[in-house]
C-alpha positions in Angstrom: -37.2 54.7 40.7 -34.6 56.3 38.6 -31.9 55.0 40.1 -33.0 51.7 40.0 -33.7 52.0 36.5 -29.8 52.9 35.9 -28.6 50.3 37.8 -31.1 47.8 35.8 -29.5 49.2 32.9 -25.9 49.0 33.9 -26.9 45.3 34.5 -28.3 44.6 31.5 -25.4 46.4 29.8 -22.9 43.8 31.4 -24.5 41.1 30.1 -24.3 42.2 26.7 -20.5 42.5 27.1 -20.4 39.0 28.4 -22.6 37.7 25.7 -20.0 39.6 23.2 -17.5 38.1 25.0 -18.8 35.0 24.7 -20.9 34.4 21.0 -17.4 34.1 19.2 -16.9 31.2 20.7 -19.6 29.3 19.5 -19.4 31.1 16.2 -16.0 30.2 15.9 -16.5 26.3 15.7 -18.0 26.7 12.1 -15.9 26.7 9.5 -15.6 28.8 6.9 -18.4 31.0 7.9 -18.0 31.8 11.8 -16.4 35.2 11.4 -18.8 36.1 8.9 -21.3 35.4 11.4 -20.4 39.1 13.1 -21.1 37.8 16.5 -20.0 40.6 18.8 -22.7 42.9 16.8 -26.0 41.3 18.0 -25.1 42.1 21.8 -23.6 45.8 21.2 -26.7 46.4 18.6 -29.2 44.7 21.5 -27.6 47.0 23.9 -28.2 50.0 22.5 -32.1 49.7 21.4 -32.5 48.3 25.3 -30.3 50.3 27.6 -30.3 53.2 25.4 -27.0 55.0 23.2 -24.6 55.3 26.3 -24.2 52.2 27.1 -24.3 50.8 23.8 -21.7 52.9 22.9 -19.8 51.5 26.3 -20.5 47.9 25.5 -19.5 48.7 21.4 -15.7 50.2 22.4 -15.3 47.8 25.1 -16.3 44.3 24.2 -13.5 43.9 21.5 -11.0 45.6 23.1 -11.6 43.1 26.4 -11.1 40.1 24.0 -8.5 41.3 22.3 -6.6 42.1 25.3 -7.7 38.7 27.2 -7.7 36.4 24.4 -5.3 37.8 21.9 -8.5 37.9 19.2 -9.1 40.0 17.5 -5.3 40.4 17.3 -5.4 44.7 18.6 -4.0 46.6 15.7 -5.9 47.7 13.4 -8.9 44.5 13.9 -9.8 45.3 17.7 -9.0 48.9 17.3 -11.5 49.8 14.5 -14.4 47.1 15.8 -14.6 49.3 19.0 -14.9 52.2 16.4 -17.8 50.8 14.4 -19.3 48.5 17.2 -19.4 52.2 19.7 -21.7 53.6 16.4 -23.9 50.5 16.3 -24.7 51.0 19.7 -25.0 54.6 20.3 -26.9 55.1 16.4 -29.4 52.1 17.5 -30.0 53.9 21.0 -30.5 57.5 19.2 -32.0 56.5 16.3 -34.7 54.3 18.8 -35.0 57.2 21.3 -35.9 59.6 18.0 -38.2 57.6 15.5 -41.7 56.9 16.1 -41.9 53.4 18.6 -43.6 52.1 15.3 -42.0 48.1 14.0 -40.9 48.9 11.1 -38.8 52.1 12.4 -37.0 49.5 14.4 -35.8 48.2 11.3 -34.7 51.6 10.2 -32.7 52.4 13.3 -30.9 49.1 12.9 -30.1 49.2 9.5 -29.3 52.9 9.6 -26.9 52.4 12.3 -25.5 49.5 10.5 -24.6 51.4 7.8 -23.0 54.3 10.1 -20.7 51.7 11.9 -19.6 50.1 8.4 -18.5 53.1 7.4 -17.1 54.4 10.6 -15.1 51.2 10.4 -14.2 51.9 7.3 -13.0 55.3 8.3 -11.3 54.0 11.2 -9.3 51.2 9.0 -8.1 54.0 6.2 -6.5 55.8 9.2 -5.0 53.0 11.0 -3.7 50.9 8.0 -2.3 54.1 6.9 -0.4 54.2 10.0 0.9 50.9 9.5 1.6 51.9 5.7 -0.8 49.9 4.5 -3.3 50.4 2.1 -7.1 50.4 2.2 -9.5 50.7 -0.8 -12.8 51.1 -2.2 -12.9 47.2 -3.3 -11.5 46.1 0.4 -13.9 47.7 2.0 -16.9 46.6 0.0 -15.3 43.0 0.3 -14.6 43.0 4.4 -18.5 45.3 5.3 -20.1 43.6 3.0 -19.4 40.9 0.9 -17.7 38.9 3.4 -20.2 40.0 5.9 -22.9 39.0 4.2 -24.9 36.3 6.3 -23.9 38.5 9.7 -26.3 41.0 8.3 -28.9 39.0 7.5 -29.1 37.9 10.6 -28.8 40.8 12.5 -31.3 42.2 10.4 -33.6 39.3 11.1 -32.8 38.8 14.8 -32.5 41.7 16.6 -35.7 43.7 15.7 -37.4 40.1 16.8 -35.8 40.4 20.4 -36.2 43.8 20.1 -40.3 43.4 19.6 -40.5 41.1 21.8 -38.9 42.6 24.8 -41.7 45.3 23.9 -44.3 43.6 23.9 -43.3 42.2 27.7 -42.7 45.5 28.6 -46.2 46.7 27.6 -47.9 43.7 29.5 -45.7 44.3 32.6 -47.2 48.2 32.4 -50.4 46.9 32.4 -50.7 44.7 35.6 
């Protein structure tokens, strides 16, 4: 049964990186706001409460590196580069932080949000390094502005959504233990 269970996983992990792959472009056709809509997160933050922090963290490095490489979005250096970063913490933070805290509702919403602050400021981290590189420059105010501010209406609903699906996909779970 357990390797069925890892090959169910590995399955379920591919379709997150195809719905990653995929969400920008519906996001995408509304303007102004797409971006801001953070659509590669949902799938990678999915991922890792479902199939658990390694493939989470698999889905997180690879989704926005296989668009950027495919599609040319996000353009690779720094954008793709440090999304992997911080999209590899929201997965592997929402599958430890799930596998650790009481399977209690509202410590679903305090593995999300916890590993949505982690990957913010792993981004962060990884974007002082790599516009560094370039000899750029990355501050205090930019990075409140590009994780947060501009971010804004992701979050929300990522903070709405996923425990949702996630709560959900328990409660089918539990019944399909019971028959």
């Amino acid at each position: 049964m357990r390797k069925n269970n890892n090959i169910f996983k590995m399955v379920l992990a591919a379709m997150f990186l195809a719905m990653a792959y995929v969400l920008p472009f519906f996001t995408g056709q509304i303007p102004e706001i797409g971006s801001m809509l953070c659509p590669m997160h949902i799938p990678v933050l999915l991922c890792g409460f479902i199939c658990g922090w390694p493939w989470g963290l698999a889905v997180g490095l690879f989704a926005p590196l296989l668009r950027s490489v495919i599609l040319g979005m996000p353009p690779l250096f720094p954008t793709a580069v440090c999304m992997a970063f911080e999209l590899s913490a929201y997965g592997a933070m929402t599958g430890l932080f799930y596998k650790w805290l009481p399977k209690k509702k509202g410590f679903i919403y305090v593995s999300l949000i916890s590993a949505m602050v982690i990957g913010r400021l792993v981004w962060g981290l990884a974007m002082l390094v790599c516009t560094g590189i370039k000899g750029g420059s990355f501050g205090i105010k930019i990075f409140l502005a590009s994780a947060i501010s501009n971010a804004l209406p992701g979050i929300v609903i990522q903070i709405v959504l996923v425990p949702l699906v996630v709560m959900l996909l328990e409660r089918v779970m539990r019944s399909e233990e019971n028959r």
